[in-house]
TIVEXVEX-528782 format. One record per atom (N, C-alpha, C): x, y, z; residue in one letter. Coordinates in steps of 0.001 Angstrom, whole numbers, padded with zeros to 6 digits, always signed. Layout:
<sites>
XYZa ...
</sites>
This chain:
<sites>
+108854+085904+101504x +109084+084670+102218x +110534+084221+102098x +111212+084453+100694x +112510+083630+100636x +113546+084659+101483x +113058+086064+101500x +114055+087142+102172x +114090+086452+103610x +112779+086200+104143x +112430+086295+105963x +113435+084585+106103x +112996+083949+105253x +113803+082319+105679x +115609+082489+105532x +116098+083144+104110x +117079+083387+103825x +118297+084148+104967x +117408+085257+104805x +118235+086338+105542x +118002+086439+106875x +116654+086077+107641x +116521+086095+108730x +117124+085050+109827x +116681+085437+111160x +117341+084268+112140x +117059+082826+112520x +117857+081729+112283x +117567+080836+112146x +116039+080623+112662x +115551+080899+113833x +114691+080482+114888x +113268+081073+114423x +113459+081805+113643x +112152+082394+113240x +110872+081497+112924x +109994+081684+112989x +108718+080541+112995x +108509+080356+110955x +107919+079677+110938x +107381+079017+109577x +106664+080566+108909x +106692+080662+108101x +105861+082213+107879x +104089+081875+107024x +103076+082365+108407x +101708+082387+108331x +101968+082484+107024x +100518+081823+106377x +100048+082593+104807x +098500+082665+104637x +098235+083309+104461x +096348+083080+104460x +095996+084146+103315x +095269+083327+102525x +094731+083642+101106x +093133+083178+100517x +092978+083458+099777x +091577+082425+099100x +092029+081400+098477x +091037+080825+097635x +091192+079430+097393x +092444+079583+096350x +093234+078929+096020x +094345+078851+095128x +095889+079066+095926x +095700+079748+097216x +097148+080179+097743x +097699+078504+097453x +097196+077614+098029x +098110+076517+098568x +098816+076389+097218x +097458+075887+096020x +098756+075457+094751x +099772+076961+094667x +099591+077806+094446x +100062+078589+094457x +101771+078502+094830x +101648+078395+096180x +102503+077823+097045x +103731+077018+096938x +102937+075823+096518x +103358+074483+096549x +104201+074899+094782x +103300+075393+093905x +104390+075468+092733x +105578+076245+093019x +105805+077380+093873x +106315+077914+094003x +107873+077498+094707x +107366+076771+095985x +108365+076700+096623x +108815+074831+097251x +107911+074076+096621x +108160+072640+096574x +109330+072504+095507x +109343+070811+095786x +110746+070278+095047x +110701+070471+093602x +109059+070447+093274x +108859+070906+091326x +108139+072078+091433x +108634+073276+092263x +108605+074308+092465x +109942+075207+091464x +108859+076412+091140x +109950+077441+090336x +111200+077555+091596x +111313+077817+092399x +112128+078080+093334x +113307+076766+093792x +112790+075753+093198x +113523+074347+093839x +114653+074588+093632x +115608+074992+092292x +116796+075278+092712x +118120+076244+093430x +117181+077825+093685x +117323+078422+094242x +117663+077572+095967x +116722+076882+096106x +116415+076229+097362x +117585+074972+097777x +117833+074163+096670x +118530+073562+096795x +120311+074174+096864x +120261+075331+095732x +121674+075495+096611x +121703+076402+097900x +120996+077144+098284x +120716+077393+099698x +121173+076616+100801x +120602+075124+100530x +120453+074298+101601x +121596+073404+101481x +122538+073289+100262x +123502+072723+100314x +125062+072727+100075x +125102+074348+099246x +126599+074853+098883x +127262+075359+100257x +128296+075157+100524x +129284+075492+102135x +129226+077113+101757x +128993+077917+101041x +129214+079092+101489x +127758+079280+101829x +126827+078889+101363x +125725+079095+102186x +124986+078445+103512x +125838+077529+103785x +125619+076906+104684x +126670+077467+105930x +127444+077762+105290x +128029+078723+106725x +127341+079896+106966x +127134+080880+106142x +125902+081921+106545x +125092+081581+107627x +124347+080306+107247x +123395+080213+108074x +123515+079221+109730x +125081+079180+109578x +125559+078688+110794x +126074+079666+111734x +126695+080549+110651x +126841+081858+111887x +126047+082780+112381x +124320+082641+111448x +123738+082992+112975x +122678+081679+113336x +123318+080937+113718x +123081+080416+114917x +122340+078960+114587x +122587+078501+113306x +121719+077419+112901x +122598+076301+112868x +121721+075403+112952x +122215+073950+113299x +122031+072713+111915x +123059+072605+111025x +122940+071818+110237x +122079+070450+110393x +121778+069556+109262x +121046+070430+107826x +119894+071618+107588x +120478+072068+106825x +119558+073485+106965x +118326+072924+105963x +116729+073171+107005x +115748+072585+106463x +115599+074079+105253x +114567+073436+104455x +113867+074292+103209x +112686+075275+104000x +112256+076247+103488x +111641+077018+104244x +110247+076127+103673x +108640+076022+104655x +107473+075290+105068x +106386+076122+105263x +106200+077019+104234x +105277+078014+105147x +103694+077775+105544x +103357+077798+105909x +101974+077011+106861x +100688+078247+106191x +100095+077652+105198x +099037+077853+104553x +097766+077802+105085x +097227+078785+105025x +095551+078517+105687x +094668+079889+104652x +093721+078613+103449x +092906+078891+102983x +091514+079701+103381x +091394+080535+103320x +090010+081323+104001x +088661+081684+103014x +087283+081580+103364x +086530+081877+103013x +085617+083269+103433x +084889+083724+102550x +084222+085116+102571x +083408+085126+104113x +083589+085664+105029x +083221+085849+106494x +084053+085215+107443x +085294+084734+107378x +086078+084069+108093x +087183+085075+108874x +087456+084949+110151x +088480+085941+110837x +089458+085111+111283x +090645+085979+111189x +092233+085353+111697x +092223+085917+112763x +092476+085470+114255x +092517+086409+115358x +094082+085656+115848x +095068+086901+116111x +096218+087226+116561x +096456+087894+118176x +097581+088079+118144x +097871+088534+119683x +097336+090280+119132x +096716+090678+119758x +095977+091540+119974x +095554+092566+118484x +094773+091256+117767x +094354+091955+116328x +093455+090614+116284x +092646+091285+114952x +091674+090465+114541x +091769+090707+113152x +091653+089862+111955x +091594+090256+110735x +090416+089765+110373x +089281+090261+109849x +087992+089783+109142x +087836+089770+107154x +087335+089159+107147x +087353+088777+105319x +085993+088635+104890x +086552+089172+103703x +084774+089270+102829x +085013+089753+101037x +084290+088621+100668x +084015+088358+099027x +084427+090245+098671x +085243+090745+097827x +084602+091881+096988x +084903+091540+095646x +084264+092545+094868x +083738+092192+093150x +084652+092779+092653x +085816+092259+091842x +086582+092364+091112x +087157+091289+089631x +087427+090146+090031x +088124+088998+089081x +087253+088134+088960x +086065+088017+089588x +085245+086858+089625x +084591+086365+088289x +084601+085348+087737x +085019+084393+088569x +086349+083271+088187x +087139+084090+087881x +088480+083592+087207x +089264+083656+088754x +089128+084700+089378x +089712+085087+090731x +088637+084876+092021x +089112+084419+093165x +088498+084725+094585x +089153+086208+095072x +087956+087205+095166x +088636+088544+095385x +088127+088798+096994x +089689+089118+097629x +088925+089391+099167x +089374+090375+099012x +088449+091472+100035x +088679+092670+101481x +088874+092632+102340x +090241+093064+103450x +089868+092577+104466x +090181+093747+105569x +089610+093502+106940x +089458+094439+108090x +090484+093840+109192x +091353+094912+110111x +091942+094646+110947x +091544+095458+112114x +091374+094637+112897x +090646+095573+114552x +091921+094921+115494x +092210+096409+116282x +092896+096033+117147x +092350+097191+118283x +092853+096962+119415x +092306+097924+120496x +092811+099465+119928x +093585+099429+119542x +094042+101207+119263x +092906+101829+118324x +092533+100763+117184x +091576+101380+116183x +091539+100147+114986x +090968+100534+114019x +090266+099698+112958x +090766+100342+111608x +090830+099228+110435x +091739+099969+109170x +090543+098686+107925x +090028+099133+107244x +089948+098400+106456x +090175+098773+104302x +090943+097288+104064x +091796+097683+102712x +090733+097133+101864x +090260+097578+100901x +089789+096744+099815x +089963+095917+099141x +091997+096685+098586x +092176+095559+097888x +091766+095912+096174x +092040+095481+095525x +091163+095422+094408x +089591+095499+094172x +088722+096286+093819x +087323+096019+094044x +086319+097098+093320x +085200+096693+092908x +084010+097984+092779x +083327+098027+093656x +082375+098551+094028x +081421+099251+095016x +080498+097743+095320x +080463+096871+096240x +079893+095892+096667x +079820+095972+097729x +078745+095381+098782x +077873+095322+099778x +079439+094090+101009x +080335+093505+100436x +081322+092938+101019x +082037+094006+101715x +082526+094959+100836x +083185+096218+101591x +082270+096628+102815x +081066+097188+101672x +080099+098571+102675x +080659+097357+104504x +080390+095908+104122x +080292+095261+105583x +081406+095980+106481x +082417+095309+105417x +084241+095108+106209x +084005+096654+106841x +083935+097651+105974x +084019+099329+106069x +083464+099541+107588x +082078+099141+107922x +081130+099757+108837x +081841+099939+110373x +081529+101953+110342x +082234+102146+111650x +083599+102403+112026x +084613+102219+110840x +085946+101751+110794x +086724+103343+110888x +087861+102896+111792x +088272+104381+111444x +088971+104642+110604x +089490+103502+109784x +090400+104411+108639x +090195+103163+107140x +089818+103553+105786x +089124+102888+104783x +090137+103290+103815x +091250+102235+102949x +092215+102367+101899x +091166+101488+100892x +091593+102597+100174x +090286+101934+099299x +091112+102471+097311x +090744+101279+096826x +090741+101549+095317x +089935+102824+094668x +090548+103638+093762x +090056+104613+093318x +090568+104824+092013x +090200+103949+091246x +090558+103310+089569x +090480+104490+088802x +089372+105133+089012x +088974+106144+087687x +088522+107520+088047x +088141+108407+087655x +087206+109594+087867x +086094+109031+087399x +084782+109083+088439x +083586+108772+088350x +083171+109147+086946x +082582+108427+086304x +081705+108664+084526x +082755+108567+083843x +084148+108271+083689x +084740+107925+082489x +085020+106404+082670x +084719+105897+083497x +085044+104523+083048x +085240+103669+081853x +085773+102645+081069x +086139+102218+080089x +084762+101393+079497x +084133+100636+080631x +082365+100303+080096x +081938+099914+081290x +080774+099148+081057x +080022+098713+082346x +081039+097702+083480x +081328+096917+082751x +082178+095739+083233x +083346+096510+084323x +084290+097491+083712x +084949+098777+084737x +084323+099045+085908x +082945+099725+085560x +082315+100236+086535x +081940+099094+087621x +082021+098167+087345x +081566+096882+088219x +082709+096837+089207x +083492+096395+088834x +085132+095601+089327x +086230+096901+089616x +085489+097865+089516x +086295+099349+089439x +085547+100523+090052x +086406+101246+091005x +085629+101708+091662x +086195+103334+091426x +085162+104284+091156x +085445+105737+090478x +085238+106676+092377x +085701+108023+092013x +086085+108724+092954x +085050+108849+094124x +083816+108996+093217x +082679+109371+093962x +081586+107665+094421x +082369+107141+093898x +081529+105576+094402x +082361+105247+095485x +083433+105732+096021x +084295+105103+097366x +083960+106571+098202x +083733+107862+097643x +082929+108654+098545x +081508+107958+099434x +080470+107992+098295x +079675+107048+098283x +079663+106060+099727x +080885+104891+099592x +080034+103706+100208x +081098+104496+101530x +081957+105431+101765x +083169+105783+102980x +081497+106629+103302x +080672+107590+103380x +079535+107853+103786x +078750+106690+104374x +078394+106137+103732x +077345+104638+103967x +077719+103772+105035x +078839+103546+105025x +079628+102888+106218x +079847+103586+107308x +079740+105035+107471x +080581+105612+108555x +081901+105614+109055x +082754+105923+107450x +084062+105748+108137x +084062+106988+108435x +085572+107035+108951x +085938+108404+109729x +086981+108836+108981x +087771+107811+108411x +088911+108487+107521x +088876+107357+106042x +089189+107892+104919x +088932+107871+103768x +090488+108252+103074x +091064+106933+102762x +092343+106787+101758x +092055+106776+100444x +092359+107608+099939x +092056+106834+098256x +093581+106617+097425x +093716+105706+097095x +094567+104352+096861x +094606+104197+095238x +095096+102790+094751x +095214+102633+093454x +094632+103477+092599x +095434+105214+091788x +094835+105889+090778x +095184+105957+090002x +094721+106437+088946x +096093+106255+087606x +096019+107623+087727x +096814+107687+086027x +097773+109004+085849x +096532+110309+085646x +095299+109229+085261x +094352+110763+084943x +093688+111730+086167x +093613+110856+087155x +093480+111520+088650x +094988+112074+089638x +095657+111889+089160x +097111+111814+090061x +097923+113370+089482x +097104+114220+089525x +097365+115565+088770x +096821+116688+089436x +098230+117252+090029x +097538+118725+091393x +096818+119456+090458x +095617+119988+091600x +094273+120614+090546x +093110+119591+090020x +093704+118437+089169x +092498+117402+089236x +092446+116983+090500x +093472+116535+091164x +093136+115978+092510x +092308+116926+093474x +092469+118226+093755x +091904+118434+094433x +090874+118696+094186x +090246+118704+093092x +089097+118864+092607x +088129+117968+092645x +088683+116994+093216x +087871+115675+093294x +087916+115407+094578x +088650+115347+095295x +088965+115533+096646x +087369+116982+097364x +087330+117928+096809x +086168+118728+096940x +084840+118037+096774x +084903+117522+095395x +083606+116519+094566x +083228+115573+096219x +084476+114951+096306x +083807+113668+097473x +083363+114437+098669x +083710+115135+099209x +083613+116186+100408x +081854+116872+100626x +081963+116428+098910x +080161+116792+098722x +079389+115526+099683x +079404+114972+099462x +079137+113366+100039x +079399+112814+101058x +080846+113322+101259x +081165+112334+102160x +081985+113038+103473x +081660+113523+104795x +081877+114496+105678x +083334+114070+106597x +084085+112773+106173x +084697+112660+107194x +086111+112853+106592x +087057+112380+106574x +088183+113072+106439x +088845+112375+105102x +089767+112870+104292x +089956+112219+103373x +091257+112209+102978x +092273+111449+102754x +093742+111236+102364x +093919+110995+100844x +094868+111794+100038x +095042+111069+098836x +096417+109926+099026x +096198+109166+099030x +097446+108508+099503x +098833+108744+098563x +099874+108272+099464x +100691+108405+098740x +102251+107094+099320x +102744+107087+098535x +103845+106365+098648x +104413+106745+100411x +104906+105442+101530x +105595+105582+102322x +104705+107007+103401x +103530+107317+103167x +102889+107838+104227x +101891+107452+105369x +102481+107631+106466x +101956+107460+107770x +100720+107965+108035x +099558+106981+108401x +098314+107308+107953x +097926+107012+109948x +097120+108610+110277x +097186+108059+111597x +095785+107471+111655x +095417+106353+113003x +094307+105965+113072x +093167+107008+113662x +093522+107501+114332x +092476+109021+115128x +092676+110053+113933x +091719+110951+114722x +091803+112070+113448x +093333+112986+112936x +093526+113649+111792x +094650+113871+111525x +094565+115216+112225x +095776+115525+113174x +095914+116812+113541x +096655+117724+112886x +096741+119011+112678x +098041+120033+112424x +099265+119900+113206x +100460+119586+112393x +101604+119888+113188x +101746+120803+113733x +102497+121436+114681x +103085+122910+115039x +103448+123896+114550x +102697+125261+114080x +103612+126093+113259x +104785+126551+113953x +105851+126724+113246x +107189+127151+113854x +107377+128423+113359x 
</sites>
């Protein structure tokens, strides 16, 4: 937020925020007058070398504080945009210290849904159903989990096989792993394991990769 107000062009709109319950304080500590940020903010808005910055592109003194327009959401609630839809739903992770969402984005090209933080709950299987492409948490190798409580709020290789079957996705990310899965040979070995289960296509993700929404094709051999 402070990059897009800072660095960006004067004219830019207020920047959306939509969260569960807590964004606003959140927020408000953050970037109000008894906000961690207040003095960052204040010389922003009032030292001449920063106030010329923001005159040469194109702003018109006094330079307001950035306002970003908060909207609290609950478990089944959708944000609909110029040609997207975002849908939300409870998943089991922090509760109940945390409000933990999942959420789904449909747009005419295709459908993506993120988990997010989460274990194997009936909120996903929803968001998931039909979707063509599922980034999903993949905490552990199935049966070593740390105890029950893990297995709850944590979701192992073959439990996001599991519910990417149940749902009918078509493509299958697996996302947040640690170091004990993130090892050529274990990976693909697990990558096989889910394949038992689960027939549709499967990505180990990785840093800065382009994940297509249709099925993944072969490049060209040269």
């Amino acid at each position: 937020m402070l990059t897009q107000w800072d660095q960006g062009r004067h004219d830019l709109p207020e920047l959306q925020v939509y969260g569960p319950a807590g964004t606003s304080e959140m927020t408000e500590r953050l970037f109000s007058e008894t906000g961690a940020f207040n003095l960052d903010l204040v010389a922003r808005t009032s030292h001449e070398g920063s106030l010329a910055f923001f005159q040469a592109r194109g702003g018109t003194l006094p330079r307001p504080r950035p306002q970003p327009v908060v909207q609290e959401l609950r478990s089944g609630d959708t944000v609909d945009g110029t040609g997207w839809t975002v849908s939300v739903q409870s998943v089991l992770h922090q509760q109940p210290y945390l409000h933990c969402f999942g959420y789904r984005i449909d747009t005419p090209e295709g459908s993506l849904a993120y988990s997010g933080d989460s274990g194997p709950c009936k909120g996903m299987e929803v968001l998931a159903q039909d979707c063509d492409v599922m980034i999903h948490m993949t905490h552990y190798i199935s049966g070593t989990q740390l105890n029950p409580i893990n297995a709850k709020t944590s979701s192992g290789h073959m439990e996001v096989a599991t519910l990417a079957a149940k749902a009918n996705v078509k493509t299958v990310v697996v996302s947040h792993v640690t170091e004990q899965m993130d090892v050529p040979g274990v990976r693909e070995r697990l990558i096989n394991e889910m394949a038992a289960v689960y027939s549709g296509n499967i990505i180990w993700g990785e840093d800065l990769m382009e994940i297509p929404v249709d099925d993944p094709r072969p490049a060209k051999l040269l």
